[in-house]
C-alpha positions in Angstrom: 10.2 -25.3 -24.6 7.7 -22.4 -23.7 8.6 -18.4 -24.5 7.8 -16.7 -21.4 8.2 -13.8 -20.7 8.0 -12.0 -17.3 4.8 -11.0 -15.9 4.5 -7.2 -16.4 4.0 -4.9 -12.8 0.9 -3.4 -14.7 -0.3 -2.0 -10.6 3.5 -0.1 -10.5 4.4 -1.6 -6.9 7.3 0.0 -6.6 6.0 3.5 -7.0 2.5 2.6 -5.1 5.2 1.9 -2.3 7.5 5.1 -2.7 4.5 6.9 -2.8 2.8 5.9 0.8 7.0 6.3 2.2 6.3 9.8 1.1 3.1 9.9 3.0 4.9 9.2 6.4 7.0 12.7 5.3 4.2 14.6 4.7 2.5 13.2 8.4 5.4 14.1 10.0 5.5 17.7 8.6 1.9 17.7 9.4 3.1 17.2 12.6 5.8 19.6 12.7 3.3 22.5 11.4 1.4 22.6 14.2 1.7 25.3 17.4 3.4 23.0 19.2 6.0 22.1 16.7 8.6 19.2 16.6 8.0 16.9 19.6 10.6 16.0 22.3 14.2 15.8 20.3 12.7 14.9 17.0 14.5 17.0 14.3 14.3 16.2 10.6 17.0 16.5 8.1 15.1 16.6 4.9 17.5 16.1 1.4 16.2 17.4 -2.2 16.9 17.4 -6.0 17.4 21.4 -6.5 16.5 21.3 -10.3 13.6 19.1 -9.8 10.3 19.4 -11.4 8.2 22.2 -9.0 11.3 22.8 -6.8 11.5 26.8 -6.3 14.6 27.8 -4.6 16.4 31.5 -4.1 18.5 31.8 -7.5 21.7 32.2 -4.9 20.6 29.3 -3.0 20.6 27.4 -6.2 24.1 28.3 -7.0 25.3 27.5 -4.0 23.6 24.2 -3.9 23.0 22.9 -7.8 21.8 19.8 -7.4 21.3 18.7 -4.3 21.0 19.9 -0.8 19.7 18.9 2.9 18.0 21.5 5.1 17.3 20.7 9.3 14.5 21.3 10.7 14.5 21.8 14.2 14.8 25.2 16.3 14.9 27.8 13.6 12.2 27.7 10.6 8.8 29.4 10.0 6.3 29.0 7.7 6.1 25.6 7.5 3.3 24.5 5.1 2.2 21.0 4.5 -0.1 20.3 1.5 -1.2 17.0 -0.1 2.0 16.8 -2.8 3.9 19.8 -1.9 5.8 21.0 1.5 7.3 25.0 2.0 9.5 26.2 4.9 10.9 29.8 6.2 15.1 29.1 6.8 17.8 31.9 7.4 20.8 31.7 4.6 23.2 33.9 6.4 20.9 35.9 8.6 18.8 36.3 5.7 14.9 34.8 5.4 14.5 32.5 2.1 11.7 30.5 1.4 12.1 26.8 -0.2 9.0 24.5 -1.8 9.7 21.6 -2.9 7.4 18.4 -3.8 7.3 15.7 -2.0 9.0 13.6 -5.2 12.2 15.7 -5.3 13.2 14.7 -1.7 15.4 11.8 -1.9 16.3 11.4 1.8 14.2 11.9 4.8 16.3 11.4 8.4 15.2 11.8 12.1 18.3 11.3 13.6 16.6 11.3 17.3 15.1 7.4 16.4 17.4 6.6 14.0 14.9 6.7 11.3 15.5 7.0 7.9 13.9 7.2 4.3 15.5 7.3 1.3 14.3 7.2 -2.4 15.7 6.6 -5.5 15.5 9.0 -8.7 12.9 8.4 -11.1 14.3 7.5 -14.3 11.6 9.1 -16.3 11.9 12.7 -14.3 14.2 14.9 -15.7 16.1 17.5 -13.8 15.0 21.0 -14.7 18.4 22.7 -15.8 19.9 26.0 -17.0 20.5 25.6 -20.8 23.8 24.1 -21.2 25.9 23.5 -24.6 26.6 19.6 -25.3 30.1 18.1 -24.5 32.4 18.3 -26.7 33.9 15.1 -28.0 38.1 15.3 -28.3 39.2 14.8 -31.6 40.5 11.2 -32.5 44.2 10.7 -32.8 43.5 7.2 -34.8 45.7 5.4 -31.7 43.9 2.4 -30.5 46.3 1.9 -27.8 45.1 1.5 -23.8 42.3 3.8 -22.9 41.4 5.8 -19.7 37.8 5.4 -18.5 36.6 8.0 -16.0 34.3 6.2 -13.4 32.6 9.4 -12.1 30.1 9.5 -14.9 28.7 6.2 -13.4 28.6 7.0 -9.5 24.7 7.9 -8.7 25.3 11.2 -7.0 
């Protein structure tokens, strides 16, 4: 009987992939940067990792929104930038003008809901959120009983 092992994705065809999905968000920002704007009833409703790497939010943005949140962009933004890895857009926050940049890597759902069309992207596992200094859990101490034990499930739901 013959050891094989799996054949090794040495090209990364999952990421080649996520990568040129990514590309159809930054054409369509493209798009929506020009004078013209947002065709017809096209609006966008573009969801993003706050902490990612090269996300750059309003501190009270942030803290409203800590790890994820979806802006809409349709009627009211300005300042709409498009570059090759890297998208920035003018919303209001309460009557107030705040800018957001994010890469294109820490958006995790892109949705027209006009067509029905709809991207979503899963997490890296080897990109770690960028986040405030925090102190490690605490473990409670052990009461030596080995009886029936309660397993929170929350720690296991992607997010």
């Amino acid at each position: 009987m013959a050891d094989e092992t799996p054949p090794v994705d040495e090209m990364h065809y999952e990421q080649l992939a996520q990568d040129a999905l990514r590309g159809v968000i930054r054409a369509a920002l493209e798009r929506a940067a020009l004078p013209e704007g947002i065709p017809g009833a096209h609006h966008f409703y573009v969801t993003f990792r706050t902490r990612a790497p090269g996300v750059s939010v309003p501190p009270d943005v942030l803290a409203k929104y800590p790890e994820e949140m979806t802006v809409v962009l349709q009627h009211q933004y300005w300042d709409l930038k498009v570059e090759a890895d890297r998208f920035s857009v003018m919303l209001k926050f309460g009557g107030m003008p705040k800018v957001l940049s994010m890469p294109y890597t820490a958006v995790t759902r892109f949705y027209d809901p006009s067509v029905q069309f709809l991207l979503q992207f899963e997490t890296p596992a080897d990109v770690e959120e960028v986040a405030p200094e925090a102190e490690p859990p605490v473990s409670p101490p052990s009461t030596g009983d080995d009886g029936p034990k309660v397993v929170s499930l929350d720690q296991f739901r992607k997010k």
